[in-house]
C-alpha positions in Angstrom: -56.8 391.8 279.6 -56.1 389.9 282.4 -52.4 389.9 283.9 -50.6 387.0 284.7 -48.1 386.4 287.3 -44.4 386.4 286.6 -42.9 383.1 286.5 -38.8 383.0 286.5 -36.6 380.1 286.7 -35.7 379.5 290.3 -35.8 376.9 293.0 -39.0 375.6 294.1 -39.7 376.0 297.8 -42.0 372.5 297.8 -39.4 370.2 296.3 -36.0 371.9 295.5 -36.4 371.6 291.9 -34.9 374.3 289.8 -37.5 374.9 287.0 -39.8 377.3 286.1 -41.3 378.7 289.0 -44.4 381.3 290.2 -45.4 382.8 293.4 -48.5 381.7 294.7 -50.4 382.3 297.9 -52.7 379.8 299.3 -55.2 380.0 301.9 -56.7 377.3 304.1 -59.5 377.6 307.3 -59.3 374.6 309.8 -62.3 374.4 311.8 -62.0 372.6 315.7 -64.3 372.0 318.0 -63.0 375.2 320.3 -62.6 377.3 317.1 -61.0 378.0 314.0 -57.4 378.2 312.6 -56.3 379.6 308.9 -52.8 379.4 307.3 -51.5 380.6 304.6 -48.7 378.9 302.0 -47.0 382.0 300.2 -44.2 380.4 298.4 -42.5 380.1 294.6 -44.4 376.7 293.1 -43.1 374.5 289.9 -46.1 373.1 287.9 -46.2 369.5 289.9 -45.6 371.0 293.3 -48.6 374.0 292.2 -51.2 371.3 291.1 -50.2 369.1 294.7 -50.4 372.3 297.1 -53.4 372.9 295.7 -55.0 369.8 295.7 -53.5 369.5 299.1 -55.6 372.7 300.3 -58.5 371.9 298.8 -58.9 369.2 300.2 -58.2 370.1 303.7 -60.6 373.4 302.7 -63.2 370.8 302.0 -62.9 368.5 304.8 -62.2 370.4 307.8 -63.4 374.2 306.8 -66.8 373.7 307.9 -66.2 371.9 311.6 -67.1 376.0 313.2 -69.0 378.8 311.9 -66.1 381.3 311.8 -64.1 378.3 309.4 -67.5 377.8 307.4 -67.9 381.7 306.7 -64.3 381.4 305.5 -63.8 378.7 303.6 -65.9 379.4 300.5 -64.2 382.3 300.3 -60.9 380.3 300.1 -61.9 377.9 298.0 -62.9 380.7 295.5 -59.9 382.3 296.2 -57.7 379.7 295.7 -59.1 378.6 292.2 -58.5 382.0 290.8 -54.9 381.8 292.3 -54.3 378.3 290.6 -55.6 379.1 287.5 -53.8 382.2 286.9 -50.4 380.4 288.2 -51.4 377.4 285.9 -51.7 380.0 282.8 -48.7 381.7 283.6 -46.8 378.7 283.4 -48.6 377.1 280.3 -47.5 380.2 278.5 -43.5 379.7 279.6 -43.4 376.2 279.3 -45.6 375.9 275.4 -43.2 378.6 273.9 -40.0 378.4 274.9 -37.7 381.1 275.2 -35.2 383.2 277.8 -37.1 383.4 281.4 -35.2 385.6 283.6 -33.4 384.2 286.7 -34.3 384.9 290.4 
């Protein structure tokens, strides 16, 4: 069976919120004309803040991850990377937030 991630109550790190939270790490490949760049967002997400980071990522994954070869080798990758991240996060949080009950504090 496949294991979720822990989600607590705690502040998010994107907007302040204090709400049901879980750690996610995102990865992202820029690609320049001189080379390539990646970043990473490790951070403790609430469900709006999740779905705009990721969108956020994607899109920049998408748009600029295939401007240099090292970027374009990476970005797939991400991108599949990514996806598995969100949807784990997304069902972690489903779970909390459809049944209702004590969620520890962090």
């Amino acid at each position: 069976m496949l294991k979720l991630p822990a989600v607590s109550v705690s502040r998010c790190e994107s907007c302040a919120a204090r709400a049901p939270t879980v750690f996610v790490s995102l990865n992202q490949a820029t690609g320049t004309d001189v080379g390539a760049s990646t970043a990473q967002l490790n951070s403790y997400l609430c469900k709006p803040c999740l779905n705009r980071q990721f969108r956020r990522v994607t899109v920049r994954n998408l748009t600029l991850g295939w401007l240099s070869p090292f970027s374009a080798f990476l970005m797939p990758i991400y991108l599949v990377q990514n996806t598995w991240t969100y949807a784990r996060a997304r069902s972690a949080l489903r779970v909390v937030l459809d049944h209702p009950g004590p969620i520890r504090p962090l």
